[in-house]
N, C-alpha and C positions, 0 to 999 in steps of 0.2 A: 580396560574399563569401558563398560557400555555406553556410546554416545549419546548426550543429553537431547530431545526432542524437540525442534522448532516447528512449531505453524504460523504460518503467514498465510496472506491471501490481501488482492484486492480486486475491488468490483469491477465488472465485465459493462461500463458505462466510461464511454470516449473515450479520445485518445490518449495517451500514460502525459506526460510530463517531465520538466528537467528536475523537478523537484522529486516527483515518483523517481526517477532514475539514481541519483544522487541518495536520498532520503532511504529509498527500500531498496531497489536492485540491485545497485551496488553493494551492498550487506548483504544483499541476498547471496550473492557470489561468494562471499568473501566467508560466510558463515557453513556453506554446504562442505567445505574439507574440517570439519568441526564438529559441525553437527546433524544427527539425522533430521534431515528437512524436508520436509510438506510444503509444497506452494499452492495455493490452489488460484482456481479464476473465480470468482465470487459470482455467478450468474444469478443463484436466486435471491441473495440480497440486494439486486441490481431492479431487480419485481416491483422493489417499493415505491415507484416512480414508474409512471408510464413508459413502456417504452415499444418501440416500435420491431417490431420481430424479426426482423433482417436485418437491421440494424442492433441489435441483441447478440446473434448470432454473428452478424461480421466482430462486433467491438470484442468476443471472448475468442475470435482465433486470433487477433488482433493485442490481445492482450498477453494471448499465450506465444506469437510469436516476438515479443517483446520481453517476457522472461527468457529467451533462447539466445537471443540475441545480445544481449546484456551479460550474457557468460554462463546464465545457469544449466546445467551440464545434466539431461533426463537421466545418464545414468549414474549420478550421484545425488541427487535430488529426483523426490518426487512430486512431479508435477501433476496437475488432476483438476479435473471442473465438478466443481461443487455439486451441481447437478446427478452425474454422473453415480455422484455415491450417496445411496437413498437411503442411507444410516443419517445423513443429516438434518434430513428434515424431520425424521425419525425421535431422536435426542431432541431436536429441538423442540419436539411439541411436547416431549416430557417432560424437560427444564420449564417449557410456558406453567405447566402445572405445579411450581416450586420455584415458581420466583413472582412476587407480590407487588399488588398495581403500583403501590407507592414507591418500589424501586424506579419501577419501568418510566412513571411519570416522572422520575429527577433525573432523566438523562440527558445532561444539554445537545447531544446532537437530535435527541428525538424534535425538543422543543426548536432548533433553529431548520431542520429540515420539513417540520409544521407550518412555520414564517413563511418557509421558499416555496411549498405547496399547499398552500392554506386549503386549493379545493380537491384534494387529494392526500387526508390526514388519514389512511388507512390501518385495520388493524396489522398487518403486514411493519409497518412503520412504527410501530407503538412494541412490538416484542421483537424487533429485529435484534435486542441483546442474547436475546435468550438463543435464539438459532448460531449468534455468534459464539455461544458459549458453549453449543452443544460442537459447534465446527472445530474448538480448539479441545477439548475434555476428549474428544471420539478419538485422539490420539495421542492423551496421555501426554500432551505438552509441557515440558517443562519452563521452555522462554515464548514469549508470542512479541517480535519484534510489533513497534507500535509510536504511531505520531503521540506528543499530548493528548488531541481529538481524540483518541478510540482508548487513551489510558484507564475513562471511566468503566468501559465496558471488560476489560479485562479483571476492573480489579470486584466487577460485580461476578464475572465468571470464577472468580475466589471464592467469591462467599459464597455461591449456589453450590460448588464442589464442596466445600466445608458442611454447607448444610444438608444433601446426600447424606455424604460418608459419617454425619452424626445420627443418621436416621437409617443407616442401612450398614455401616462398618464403608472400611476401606475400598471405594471404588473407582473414584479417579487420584489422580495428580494433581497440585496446587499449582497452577501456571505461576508465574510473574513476568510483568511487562517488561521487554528487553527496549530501553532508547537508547540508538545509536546516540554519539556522544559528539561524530562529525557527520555534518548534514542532513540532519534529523527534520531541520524546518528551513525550507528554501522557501524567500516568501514573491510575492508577484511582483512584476517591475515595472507596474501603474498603482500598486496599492501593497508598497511593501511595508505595509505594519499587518498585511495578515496572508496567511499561507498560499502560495501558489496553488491553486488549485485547475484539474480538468475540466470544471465546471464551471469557471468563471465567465462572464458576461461581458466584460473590458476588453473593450480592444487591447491587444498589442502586451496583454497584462501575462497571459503563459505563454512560455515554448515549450513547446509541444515537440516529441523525436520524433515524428515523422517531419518536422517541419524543413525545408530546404537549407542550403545554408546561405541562398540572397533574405529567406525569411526571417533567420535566425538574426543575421547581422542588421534588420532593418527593426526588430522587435528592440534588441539591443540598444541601437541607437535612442531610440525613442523612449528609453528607460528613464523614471523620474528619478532626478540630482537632487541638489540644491544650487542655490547659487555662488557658494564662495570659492566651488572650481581648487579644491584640493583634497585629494585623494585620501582620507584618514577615516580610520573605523569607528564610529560611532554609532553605537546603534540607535539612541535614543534622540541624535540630534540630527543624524546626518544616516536615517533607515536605509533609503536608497542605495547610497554608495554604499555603506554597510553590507548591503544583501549583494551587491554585484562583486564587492572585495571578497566575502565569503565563496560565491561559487566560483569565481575565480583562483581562489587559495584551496582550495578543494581539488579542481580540475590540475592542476600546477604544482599540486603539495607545497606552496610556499604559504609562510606564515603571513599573517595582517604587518608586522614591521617590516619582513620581507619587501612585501607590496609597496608601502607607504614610500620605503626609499628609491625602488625599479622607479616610481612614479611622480617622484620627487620634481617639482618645477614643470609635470605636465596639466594640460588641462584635461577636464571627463571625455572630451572626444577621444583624444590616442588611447586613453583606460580603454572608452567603451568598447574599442576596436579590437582591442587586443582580449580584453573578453569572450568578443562575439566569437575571434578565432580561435579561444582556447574550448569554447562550445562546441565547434565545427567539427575541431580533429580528434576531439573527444569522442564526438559521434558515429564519426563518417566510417567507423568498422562497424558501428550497431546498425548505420542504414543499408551496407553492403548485406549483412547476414539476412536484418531484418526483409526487406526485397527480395531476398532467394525464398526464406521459410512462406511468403505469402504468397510465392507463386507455385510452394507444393503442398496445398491441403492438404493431399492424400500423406505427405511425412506428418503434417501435425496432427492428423486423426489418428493415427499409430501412437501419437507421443500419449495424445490425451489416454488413448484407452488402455498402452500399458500404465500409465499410472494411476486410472481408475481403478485398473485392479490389484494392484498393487496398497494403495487405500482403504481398497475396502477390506482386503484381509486384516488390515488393524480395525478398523474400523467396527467390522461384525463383531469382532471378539469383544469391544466393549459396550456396545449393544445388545447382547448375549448376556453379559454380566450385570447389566442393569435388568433388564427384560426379568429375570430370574431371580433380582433379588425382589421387586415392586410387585410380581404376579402377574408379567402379562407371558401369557403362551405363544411360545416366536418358534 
């Protein structure tokens, strides 16, 4: 039986996260002996926000030596920069022509990334679904692994495929969003009622896998509790230790009962510690590879560009197939 299709990708803006790790790479690994998989570095979605062009360019070999290092394996996955394959931008500005202001306007990441850059509300930022739709259709995806945040966008890449293939016959695939079921949302450990993120502004609020491991244990420590100093998963009364039990029971494969009795009659310090080290040694093989991959370009410009081409031979065939049925001459 033919392997079902994954596309992922994420943005080529700073450095990844324990939560990106956990959340996406680790799935990412764990789905490529499964399934035919696409990873890409998301460069031109990264456009929608200023960014500074060496810094552009360092953050997507950066990001791509952080899919390698995490276990994804270039000859069983395909990995590629977005950029790279000019079929995307391609689909994407024919999707902008078939898909309607009034979706594009209900998309809450458009509106909270408007809030973050009020002086930089670009059109770029306003049809970025559409490009993402064309990123995931141009290969006929079947799953597109995805936090809640990007579920809207996927499930608008449904309906622009459905409405195609009713106005032109059978031409893409109906994706559906894949959420992992563990580690899906690791949240920050100064404001853990909302997702860790690469972009956050809080001190001490992500780790970051390049970050050392006196950094890791010194973020750790400084993770917000409460105060009644026992170890129990609650997510609703007690988020903090909640999110710190979770990536700990993650990293550990031990369950939240598990935990609760290891830690039974301690206080949050021995936890936090034993945390920061189940961080550490979880890492310290991704910091070993990752260090080699970023001291040889020249192996990661070989990776990108066989699987640029690799991409775009799917890639042209469904841009071929659209091109020919709408009337444009390609």
């Amino acid at each position: 039986m033919e392997k079902k299709v994954i596309l992922s990708g994420i943005q080529a803006t700073g450095d990844l996260t324990l939560g990106n790790y956990i959340g996406a790479l680790k799935n990412f690994v764990k789905m490529q002996d499964e399934y035919n998989c696409y990873y890409m570095i998301a460069n031109l979605h990264a456009l929608t926000v200023r960014r500074d062009p060496d810094e552009l360019k360092n953050n997507t070999l950066k990001i791509l030596a952080s899919y390698i290092a995490s276990g994804i394996d270039p000859d069983k996955s395909t990995i590629f920069l977005q950029s790279q394959v000019h079929e995307h931008a391609e689909l994407g500005w024919v999707l902008d022509c078939y898909t309607y202001m009034g979706e594009l306007s209900r998309m809450t990441q458009f509106k909270d990334k408007s809030a973050k850059h009020a002086d930089n509300i670009n059109a770029g930022l306003f049809t970025y679904p559409s490009l993402m739709a064309g990123d995931i259709l141009l290969y006929q995806a079947d799953l597109v692994p995805t936090g809640e945040d990007q579920k809207q966008h996927v499930e608008l890449t449904r309906d622009l495929a459905e409405r195609f293939n009713k106005l032109y016959g059978d031409t893409f695939k109906i994706p559906k969003p894949y959420i992992p079921k563990v580690g899906a949302r690791i949240m920050g450990l100064q404001d853990p009622k909302s997702k860790m993120s690469k972009s956050s502004t809080i001190p001490n609020d992500t780790i970051l896998l390049v970050d050392t491991p006196d950094e890791i244990m010194k973020k750790v420590k400084k993770a917000v509790t409460d105060s009644d100093g026992i170890v129990k998963y609650d997510e609703e009364n007690k988020p903090g230790i909640s999110n710190l039990m979770e990536i700990y029971g993650i990293l550990t494969k031990k369950t939240m009962e598990e935990i609760e009795k290891e830690f039974e009659g301690e206080g949050y310090g021995t936890f936090k510690v034993a945390v920061a080290n189940a961080i550490i040694k979880e890492l310290e093989p991704f910091h070993k590879k990752y260090n080699e991959l970023m001291a040889n370009p020249q192996y990661l410009e070989e990776i990108y560009n066989k699987g640029a081409k690799k991409a775009t031979e799917v890639a042209r065939k469904t841009l071929k197939d659209v091109y020919d049925k709408i009337g444009i001459i390609s």
